[in-house]
Steps between C-alpha positions, in 0.01 A plus 500: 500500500260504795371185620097499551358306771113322554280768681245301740256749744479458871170394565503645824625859400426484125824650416713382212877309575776312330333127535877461710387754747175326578444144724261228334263299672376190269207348511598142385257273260434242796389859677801511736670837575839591496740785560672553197845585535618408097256671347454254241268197721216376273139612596305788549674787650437836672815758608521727822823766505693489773362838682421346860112778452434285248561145739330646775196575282475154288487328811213747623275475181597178378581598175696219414129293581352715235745473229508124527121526493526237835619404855864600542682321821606821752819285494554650154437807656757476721785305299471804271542778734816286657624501182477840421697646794787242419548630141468898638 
């Protein structure tokens, strides 16, 4: 029997992954962002896939400032993309 896994969409890209194949930035409730490497942080999240298009692009239009619907610290930015190339 085939094990099913949580689909989340790139909000970057719009494409569909395995919720594994995705990194997780969290918006925490005292409004504090995150990186989330467990996947399982409490908060408001958003998921980028790991296609280094789609990094190069969220840091160009911000998306990750329009998903949270506010101010995003380019430290996030650039914590994600480091993270990224470590788990290619």
């Amino acid at each position: 029997m085939n094990k099913t896994y949580p689909q989340r969409m790139c909000i970057v890209c719009h494409q569909m992954f395995e919720k594994r194949d995705l990194v997780r930035v969290v918006k925490s409730n005292d409004s504090t962002f995150c990186v989330d490497t467990t996947g399982k942080m409490g908060g408001r999240g958003a998921y980028v896939c790991k296609n280094s298009e789609c990094h190069q692009k969220l840091k160009k239009t911000k998306a990750l400032n329009k998903a949270f619907k506010c101010l995003v610290p380019n430290e996030i930015y650039e914590e994600l993309e480091k993270k990224c190339k470590t788990q290619n």
